[in-house]
Backbone as numpy.savetxt, mean C-alpha at the origin, in Angstrom:
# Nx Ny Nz CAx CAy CAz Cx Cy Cz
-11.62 23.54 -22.53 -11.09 24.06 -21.26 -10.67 22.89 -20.37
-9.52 22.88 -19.89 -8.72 22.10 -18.48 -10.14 21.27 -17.52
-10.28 20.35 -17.53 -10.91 20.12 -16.02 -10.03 19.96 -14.57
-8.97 20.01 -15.01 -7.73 20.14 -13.57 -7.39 21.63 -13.90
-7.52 21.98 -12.52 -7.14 23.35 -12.08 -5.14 23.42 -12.52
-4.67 24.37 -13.16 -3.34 24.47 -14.07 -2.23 24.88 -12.95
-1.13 24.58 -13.54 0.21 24.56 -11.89 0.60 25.77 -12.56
0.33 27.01 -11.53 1.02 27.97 -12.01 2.61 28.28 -11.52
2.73 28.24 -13.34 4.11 28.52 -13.44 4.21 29.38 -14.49
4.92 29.88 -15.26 5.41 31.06 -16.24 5.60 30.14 -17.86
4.83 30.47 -18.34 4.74 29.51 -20.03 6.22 29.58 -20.60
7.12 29.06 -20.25 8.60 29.16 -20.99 8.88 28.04 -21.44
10.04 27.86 -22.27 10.06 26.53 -22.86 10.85 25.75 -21.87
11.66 26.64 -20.90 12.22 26.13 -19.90 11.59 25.32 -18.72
10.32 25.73 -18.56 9.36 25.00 -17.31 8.78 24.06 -18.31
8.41 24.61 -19.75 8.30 22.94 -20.05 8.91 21.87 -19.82
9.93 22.17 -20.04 10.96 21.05 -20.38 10.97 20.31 -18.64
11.16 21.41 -17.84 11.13 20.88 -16.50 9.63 20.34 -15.96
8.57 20.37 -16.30 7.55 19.89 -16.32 7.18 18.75 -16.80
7.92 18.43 -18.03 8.20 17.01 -19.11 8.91 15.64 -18.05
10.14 16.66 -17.56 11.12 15.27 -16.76 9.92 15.43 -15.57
9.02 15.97 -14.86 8.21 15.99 -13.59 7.73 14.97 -13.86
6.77 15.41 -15.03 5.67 14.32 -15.26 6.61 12.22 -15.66
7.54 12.61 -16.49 8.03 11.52 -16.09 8.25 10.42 -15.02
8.69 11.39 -13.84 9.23 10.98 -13.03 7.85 10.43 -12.01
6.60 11.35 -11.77 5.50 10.89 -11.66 4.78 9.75 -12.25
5.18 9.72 -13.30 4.47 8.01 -14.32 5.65 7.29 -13.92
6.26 7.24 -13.98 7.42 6.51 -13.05 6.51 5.65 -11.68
7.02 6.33 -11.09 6.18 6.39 -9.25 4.63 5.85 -9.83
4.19 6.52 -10.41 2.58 5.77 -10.54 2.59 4.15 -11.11
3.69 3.73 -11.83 3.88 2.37 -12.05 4.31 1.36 -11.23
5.20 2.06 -10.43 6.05 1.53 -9.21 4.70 1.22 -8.10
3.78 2.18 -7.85 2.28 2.18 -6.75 1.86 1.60 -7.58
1.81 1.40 -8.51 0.39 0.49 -8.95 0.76 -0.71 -8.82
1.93 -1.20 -9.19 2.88 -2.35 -9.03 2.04 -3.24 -7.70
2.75 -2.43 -6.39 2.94 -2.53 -4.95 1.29 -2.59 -4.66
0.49 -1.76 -5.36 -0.53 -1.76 -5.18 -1.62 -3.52 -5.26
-1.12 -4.22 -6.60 -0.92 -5.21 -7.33 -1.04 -6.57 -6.39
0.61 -6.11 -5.55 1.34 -7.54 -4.97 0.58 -6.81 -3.57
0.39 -6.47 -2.96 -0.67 -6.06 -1.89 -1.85 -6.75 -2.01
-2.42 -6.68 -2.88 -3.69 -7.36 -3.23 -3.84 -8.23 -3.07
-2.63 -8.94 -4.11 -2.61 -10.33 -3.72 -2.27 -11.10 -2.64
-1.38 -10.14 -1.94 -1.02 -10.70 -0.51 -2.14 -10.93 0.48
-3.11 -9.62 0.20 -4.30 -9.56 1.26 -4.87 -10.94 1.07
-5.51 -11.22 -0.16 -6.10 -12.09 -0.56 -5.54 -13.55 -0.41
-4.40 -13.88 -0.13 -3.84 -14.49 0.62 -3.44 -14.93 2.30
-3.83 -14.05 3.21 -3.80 -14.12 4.02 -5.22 -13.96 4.22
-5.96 -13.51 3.50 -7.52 -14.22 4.58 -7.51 -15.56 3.87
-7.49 -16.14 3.13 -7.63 -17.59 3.28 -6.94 -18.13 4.34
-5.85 -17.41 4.44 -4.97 -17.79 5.76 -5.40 -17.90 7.34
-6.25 -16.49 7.01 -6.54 -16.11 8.36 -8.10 -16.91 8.81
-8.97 -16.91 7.16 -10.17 -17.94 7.72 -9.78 -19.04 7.74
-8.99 -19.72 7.60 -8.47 -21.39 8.08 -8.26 -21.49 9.18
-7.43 -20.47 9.72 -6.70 -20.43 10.95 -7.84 -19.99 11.93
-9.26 -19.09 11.76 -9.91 -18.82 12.76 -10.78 -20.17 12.75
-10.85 -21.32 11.67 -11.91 -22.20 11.86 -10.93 -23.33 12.70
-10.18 -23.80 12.88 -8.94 -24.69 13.32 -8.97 -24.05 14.51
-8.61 -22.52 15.17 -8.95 -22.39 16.44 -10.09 -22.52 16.99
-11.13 -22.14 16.41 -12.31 -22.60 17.16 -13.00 -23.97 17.35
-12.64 -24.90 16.66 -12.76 -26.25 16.70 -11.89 -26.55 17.91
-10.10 -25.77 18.23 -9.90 -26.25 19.32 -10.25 -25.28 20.82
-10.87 -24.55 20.51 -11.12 -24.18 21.77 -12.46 -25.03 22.08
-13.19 -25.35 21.26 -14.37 -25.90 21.05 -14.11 -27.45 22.16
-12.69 -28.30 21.53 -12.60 -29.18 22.50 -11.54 -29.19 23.66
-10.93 -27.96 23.90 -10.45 -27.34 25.25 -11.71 -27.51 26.00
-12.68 -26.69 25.87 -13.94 -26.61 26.73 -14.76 -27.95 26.93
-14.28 -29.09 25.99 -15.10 -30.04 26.51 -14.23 -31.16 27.19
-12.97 -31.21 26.74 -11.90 -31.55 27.76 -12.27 -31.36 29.27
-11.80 -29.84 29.58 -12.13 -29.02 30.81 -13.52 -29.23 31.74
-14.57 -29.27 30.82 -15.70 -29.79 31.41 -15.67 -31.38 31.90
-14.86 -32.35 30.87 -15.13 -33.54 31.40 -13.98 -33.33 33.14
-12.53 -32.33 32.98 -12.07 -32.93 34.30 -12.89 -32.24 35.07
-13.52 -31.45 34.82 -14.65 -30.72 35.76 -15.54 -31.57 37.10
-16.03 -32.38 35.78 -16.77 -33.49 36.26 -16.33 -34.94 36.85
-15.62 -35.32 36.41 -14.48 -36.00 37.04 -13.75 -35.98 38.38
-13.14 -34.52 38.33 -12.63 -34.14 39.47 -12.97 -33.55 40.47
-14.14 -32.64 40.16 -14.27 -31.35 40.53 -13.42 -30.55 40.49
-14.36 -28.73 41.00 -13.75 -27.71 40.74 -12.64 -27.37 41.75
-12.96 -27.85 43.44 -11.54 -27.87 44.08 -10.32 -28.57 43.52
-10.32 -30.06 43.26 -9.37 -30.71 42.63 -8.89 -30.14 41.83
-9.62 -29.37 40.81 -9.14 -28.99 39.64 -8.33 -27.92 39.59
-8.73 -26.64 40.68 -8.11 -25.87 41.02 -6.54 -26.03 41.78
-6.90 -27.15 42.55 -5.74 -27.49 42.94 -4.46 -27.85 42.17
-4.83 -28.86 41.07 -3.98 -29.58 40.14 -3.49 -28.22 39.57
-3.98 -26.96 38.99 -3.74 -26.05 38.31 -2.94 -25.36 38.41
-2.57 -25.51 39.90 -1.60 -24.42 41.07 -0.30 -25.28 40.62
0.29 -23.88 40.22 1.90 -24.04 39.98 2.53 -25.16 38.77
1.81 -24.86 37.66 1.68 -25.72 36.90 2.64 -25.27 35.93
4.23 -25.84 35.17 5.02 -25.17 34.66 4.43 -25.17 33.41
4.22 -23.91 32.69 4.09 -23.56 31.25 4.65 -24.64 30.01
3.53 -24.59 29.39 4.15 -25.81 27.59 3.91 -24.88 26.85
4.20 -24.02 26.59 4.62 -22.50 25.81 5.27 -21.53 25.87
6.51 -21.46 25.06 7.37 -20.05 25.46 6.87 -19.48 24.05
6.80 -17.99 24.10 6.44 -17.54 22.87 7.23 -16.19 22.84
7.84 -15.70 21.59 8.39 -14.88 21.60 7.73 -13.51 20.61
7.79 -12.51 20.65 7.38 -11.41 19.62 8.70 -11.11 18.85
8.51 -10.97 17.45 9.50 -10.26 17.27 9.12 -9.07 15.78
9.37 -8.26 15.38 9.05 -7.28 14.48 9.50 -8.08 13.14
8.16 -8.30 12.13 8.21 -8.49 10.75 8.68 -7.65 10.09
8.84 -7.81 8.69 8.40 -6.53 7.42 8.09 -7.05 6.43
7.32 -6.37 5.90 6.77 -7.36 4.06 5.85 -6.42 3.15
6.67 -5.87 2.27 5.85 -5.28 1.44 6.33 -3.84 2.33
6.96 -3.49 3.00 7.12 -1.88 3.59 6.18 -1.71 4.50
5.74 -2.94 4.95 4.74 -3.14 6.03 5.27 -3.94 7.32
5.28 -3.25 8.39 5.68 -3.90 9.94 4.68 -4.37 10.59
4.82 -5.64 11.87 3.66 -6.55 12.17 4.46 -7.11 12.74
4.02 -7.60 14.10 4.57 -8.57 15.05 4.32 -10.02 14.64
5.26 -10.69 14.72 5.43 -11.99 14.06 5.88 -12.74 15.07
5.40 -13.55 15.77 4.74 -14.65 17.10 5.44 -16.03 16.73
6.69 -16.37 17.33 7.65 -17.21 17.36 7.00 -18.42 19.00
6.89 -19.33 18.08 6.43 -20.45 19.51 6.94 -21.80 19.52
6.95 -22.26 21.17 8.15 -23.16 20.98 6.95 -24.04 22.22
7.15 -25.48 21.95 6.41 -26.35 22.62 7.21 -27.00 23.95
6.88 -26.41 25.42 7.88 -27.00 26.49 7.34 -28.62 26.40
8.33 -29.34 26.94 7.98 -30.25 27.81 7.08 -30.39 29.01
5.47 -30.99 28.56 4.53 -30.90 29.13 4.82 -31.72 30.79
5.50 -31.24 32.35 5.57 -32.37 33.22 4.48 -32.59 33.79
4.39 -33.89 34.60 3.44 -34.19 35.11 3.26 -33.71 36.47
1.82 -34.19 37.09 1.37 -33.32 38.04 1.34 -34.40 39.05
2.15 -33.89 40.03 2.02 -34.89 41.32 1.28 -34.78 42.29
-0.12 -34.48 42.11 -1.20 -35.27 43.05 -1.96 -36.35 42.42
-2.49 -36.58 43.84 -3.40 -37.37 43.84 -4.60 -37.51 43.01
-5.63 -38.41 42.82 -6.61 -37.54 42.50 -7.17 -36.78 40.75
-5.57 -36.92 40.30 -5.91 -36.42 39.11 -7.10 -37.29 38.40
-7.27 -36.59 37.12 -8.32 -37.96 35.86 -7.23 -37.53 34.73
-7.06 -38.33 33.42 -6.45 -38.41 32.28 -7.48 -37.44 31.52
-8.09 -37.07 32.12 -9.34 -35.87 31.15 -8.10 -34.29 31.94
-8.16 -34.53 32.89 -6.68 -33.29 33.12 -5.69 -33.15 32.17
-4.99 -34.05 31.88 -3.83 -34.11 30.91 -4.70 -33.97 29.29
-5.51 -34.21 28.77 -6.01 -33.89 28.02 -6.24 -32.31 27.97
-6.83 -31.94 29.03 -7.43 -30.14 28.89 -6.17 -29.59 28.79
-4.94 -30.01 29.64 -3.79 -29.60 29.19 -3.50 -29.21 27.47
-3.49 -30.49 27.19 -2.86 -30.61 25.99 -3.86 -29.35 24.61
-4.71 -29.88 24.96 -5.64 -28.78 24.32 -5.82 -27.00 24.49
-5.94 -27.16 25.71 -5.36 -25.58 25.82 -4.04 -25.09 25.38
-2.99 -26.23 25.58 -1.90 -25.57 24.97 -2.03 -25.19 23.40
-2.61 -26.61 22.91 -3.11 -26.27 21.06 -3.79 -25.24 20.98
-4.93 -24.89 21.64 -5.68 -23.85 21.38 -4.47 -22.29 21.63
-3.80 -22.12 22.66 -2.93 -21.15 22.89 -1.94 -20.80 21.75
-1.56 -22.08 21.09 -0.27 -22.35 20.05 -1.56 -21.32 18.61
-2.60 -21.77 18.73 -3.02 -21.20 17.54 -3.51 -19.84 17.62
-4.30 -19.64 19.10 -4.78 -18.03 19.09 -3.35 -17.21 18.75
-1.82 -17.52 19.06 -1.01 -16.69 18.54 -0.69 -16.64 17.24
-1.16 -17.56 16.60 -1.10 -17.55 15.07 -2.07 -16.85 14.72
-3.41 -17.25 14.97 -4.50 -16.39 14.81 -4.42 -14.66 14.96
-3.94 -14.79 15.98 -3.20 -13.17 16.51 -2.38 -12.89 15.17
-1.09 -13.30 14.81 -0.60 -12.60 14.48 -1.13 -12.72 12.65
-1.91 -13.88 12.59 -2.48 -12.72 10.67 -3.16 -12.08 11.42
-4.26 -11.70 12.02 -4.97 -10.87 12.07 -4.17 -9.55 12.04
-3.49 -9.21 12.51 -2.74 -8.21 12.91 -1.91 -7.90 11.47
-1.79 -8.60 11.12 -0.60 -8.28 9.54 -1.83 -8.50 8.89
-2.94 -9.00 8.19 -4.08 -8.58 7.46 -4.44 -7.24 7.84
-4.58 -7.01 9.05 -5.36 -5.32 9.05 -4.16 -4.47 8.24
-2.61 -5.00 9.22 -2.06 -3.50 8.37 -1.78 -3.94 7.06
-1.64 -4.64 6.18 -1.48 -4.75 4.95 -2.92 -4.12 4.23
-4.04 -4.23 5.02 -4.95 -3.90 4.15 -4.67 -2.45 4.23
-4.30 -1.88 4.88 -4.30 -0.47 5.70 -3.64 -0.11 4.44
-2.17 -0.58 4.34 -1.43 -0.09 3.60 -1.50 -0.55 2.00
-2.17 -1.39 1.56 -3.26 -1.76 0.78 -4.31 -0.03 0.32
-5.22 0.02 0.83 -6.01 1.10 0.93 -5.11 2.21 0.21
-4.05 2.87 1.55 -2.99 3.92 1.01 -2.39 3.69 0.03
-1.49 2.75 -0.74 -1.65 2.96 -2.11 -2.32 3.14 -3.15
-3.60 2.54 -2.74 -5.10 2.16 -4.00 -5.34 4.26 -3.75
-5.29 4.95 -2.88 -5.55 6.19 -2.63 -4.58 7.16 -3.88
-3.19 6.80 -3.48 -1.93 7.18 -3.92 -2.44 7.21 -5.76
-2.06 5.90 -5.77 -2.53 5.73 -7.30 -3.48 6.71 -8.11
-4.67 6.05 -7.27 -5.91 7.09 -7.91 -5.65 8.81 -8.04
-4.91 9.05 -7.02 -4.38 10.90 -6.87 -3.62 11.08 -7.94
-2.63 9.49 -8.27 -1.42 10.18 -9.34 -2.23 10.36 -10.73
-2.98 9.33 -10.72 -3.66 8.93 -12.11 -4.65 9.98 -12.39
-5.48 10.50 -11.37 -6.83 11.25 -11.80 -6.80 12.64 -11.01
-5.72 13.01 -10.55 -5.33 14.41 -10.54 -4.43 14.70 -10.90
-3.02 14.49 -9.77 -1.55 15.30 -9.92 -1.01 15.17 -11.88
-1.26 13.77 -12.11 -0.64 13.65 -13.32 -1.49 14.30 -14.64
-3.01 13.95 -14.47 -3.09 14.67 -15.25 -3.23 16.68 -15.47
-2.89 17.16 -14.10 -2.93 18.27 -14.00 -1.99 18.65 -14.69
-0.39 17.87 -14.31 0.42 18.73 -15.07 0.33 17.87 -16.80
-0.34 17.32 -17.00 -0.27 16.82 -18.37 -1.38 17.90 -19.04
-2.24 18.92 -18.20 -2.88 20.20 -19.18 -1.99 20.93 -18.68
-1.11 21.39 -17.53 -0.30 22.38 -17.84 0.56 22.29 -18.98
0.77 21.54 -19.27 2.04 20.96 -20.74 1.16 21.43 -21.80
0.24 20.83 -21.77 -0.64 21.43 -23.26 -0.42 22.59 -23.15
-1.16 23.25 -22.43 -1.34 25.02 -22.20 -0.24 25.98 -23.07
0.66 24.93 -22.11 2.18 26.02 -22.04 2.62 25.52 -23.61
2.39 24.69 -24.31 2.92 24.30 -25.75 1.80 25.15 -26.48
0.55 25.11 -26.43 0.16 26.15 -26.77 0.38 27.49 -26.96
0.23 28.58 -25.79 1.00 29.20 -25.30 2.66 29.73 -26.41
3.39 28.55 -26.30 4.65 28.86 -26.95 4.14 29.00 -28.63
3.25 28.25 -29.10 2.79 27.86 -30.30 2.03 28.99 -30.82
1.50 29.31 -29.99 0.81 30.74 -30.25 1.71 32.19 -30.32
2.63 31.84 -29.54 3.73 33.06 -29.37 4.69 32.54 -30.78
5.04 31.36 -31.23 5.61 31.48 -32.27 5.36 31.84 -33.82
3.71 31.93 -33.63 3.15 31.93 -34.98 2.79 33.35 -35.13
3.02 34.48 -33.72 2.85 35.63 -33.78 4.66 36.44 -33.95
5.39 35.59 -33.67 6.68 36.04 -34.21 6.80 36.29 -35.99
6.70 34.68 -36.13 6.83 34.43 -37.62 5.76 35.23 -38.67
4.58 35.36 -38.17 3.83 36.85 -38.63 4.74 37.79 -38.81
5.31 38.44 -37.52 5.80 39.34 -37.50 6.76 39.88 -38.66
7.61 38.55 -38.55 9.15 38.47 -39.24 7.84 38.49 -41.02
7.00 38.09 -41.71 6.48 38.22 -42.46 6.18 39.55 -42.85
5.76 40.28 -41.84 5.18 41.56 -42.39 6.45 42.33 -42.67
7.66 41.87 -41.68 8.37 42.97 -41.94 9.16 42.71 -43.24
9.25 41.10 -43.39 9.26 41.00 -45.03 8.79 41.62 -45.84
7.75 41.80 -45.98 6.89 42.07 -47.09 6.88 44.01 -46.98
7.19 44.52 -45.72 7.66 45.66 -45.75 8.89 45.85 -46.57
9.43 45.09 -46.31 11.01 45.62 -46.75 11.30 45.46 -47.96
10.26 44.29 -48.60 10.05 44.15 -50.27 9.90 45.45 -50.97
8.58 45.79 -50.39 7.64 47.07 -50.63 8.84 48.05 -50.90
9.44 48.42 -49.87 10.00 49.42 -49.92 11.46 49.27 -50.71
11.85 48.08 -51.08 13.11 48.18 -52.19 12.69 47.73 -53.73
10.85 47.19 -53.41 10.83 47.53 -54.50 10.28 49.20 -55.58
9.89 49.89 -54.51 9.70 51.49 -54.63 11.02 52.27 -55.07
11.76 51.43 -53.93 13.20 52.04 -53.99 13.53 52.12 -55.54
13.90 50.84 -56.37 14.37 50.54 -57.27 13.62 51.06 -58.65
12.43 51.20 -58.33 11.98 52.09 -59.12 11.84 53.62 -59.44
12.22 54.16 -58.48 12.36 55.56 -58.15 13.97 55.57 -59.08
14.87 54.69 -58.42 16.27 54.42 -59.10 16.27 54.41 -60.20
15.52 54.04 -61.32 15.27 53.39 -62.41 14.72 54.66 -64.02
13.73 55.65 -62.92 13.03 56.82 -63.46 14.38 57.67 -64.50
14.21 57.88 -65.76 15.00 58.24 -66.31 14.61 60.28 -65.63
15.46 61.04 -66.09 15.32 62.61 -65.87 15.06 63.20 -67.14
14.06 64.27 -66.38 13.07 64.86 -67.33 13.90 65.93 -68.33
């Protein structure tokens, strides 16, 4: 007996046949997902090496952003520091723009390094221009950081949904209609061997009766 529940349809040789190109066309598609399924994998597995490099490299520089910052801290103090901070032109333009890879979309973080100017007060320490420079590194990488993170989740996402896909084509849809096919060849196989019976008996009738015939024909008169 079937362990997949059977696609009802009408046992003809005609839905076979149309059931034959289905299932084709399904092992088709299940090679094509398993494929995609494949180069997904490997992509994932590629971008977390990516993405744990990139989270250990940012945290090392935020690590010496904060000790930068602390030395102009100390140096300057926190008024000075505040002061120097005011109106300070940006050393980062960054742009978003929409990826694709693999049938997968993800914002992909375009960055461009300004010309760092200098700060005209008084007062500064060279531990200022340092926290500068470091925060900008640290900024340059949290958007890198940002953007695998963001294309690792959805690749895994879409990762997952094929590994799902697959498994449905492989361990239901396909083999469901691969026992409807049996069934229905059965089915026909059984209906043909009750024809050809048929056409037998009525052979062997029709023997019977011409060979009665021919003997009745044959009887000389009394």
């Amino acid at each position: 007996m079937s362990r997949h529940q059977l696609i009802k349809v009408p046992p003809t040789k005609n839905t076979l046949l149309e059931l034959k190109k289905q299932v084709r066309f399904l092992e088709d598609g299940h090679a094509l997902l398993e494929r995609k399924r494949e180069l997904l994998t490997r992509l994932v597995y590629e971008r977390v090496g990516e993405y744990q490099q990139l989270r250990s490299k940012t945290h090392a520089a935020i690590k010496s952003a904060y000790h930068w910052l602390g030395m102009a801290h100390l140096r300057m103090g926190s008024r000075a520091l505040q002061q120097a901070g005011l109106g300070i032109a940006p050393t980062l333009q960054i742009n978003i723009i929409p990826k694709r890879r693999m049938g997968v979309e993800y914002p992909a973080i375009s960055t461009e390094r300004l010309p760092m100017e200098p700060v005209g007060l008084l007062g500064t320490d060279t531990s200022f221009d340092e926290t500068r420079k470091e925060l900008t590194n640290t900024a340059l990488l949290l958007t890198r950081l940002g953007e695998s993170e963001m294309a690792l989740s959805r690749l895994m996402a879409e990762q997952r949904k094929a590994q799902k896909r697959v498994n449905a084509l492989k361990y239901n849809i396909i083999p469901r209609y691969r026992d409807t096919i049996r069934y229905i060849e059965s089915v026909l196989e059984e209906e043909e061997r009750n024809v050809l019976f048929q056409i037998k008996l009525l052979r062997g009738k029709e023997d019977e009766k011409n060979s009665v015939s021919g003997q009745e024909n044959g009887q000389p008169y009394p």
